[in-house]
Structures are given as C-alpha cells and as structure tokens.
N, C-alpha and C positions, 0 to 999 in steps of 0.2 A: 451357701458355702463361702468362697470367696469373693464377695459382694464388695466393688471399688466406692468408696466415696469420693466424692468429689463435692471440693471445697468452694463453694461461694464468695467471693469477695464482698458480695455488692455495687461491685463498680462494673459499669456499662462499657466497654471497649469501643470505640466508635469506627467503626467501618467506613475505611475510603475503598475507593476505586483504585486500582493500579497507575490508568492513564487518567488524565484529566484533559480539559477543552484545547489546552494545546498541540496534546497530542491528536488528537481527531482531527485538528483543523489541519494538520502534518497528516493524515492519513488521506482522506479527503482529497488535499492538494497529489499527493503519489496516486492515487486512484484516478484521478482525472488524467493526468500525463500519460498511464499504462490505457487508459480507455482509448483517449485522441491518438495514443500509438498505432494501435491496434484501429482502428476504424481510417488512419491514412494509409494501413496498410493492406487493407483492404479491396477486394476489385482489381481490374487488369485484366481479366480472363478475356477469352474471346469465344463468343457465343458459338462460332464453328469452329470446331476439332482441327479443322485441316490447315487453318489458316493462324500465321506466328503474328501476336500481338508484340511491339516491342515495348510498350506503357508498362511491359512487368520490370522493367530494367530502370524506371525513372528515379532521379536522385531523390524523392519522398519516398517511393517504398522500400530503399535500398538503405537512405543513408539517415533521414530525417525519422523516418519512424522507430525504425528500430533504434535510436540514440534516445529518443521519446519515451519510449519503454525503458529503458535504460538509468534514465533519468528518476524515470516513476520510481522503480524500485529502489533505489538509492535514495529515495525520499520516505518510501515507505520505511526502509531500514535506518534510516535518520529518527522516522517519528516511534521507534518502538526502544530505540537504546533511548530517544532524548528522556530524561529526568525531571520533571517537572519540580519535585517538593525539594531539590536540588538549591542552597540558601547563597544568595551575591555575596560577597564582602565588599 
C-alpha cells in the first residue's frame, strides 16, 4: 500500500558521544566530593538508646559535609551543561 522509501545518500554520518573525556573527568571529580560528603557524615550514633552522644552536632557533620555534598553537585551540574565541542577564539 503505502510503502515509505527512504533515500540513501551513501554517506556514513559519524556518531559522537554527547559528553566527551572532559566531561567524565567533571563527573568523577562531583561523585568523589558527594561520596566524601556523605561518608564524613556518617556515624555519631551511640550504641545505647539511653544515653545523648554530642559527636552528632560536630562542625564536620553539620557544616563540612554537607557543604561537600553541595559542592559535589554543583560540580556535577557544571560537568553536564560544560560543552566540550564548544570552539576558542
């Protein structure tokens, strides 16, 4: 019936990738900062229920880590807008 052709050029279109090595290496870098956030923020408990640890209140897990995390993302969100095939003048 209505049978589409479709026309051949002959010419091979070459397939890139979106991101290229700079951005991974921006990705990478954000994944590492959101990891070390989250793993200094980690811990503080106190093994008995009854009794108040004040280690949960320390400037790492309050101020340092989570600005870590913080970081990460804002890194991450850097390496997915950065433009790699983007030309100097």
């Amino acid at each position: 019936m209505g049978k589409k052709q479709v026309e051949h050029t002959g010419q091979q279109g070459k397939q890139e990738f979106i991101f290229q090595k700079k951005n991974y290496t921006f990705f990478f870098v954000g994944l590492a900062f959101i990891a070390l956030g989250f793993i200094l923020m980690s811990g503080g408990g106190s093994d008995d229920p009854n009794v108040f640890n004040e280690d949960i209140y320390s400037f790492r897990r309050i101020r340092l880590a989570p600005t870590l995390v913080l970081i990460g993302l804002g890194v991450e969100i850097y390496a997915i807008l950065l433009n790699p095939h983007k030309k100097k003048k």
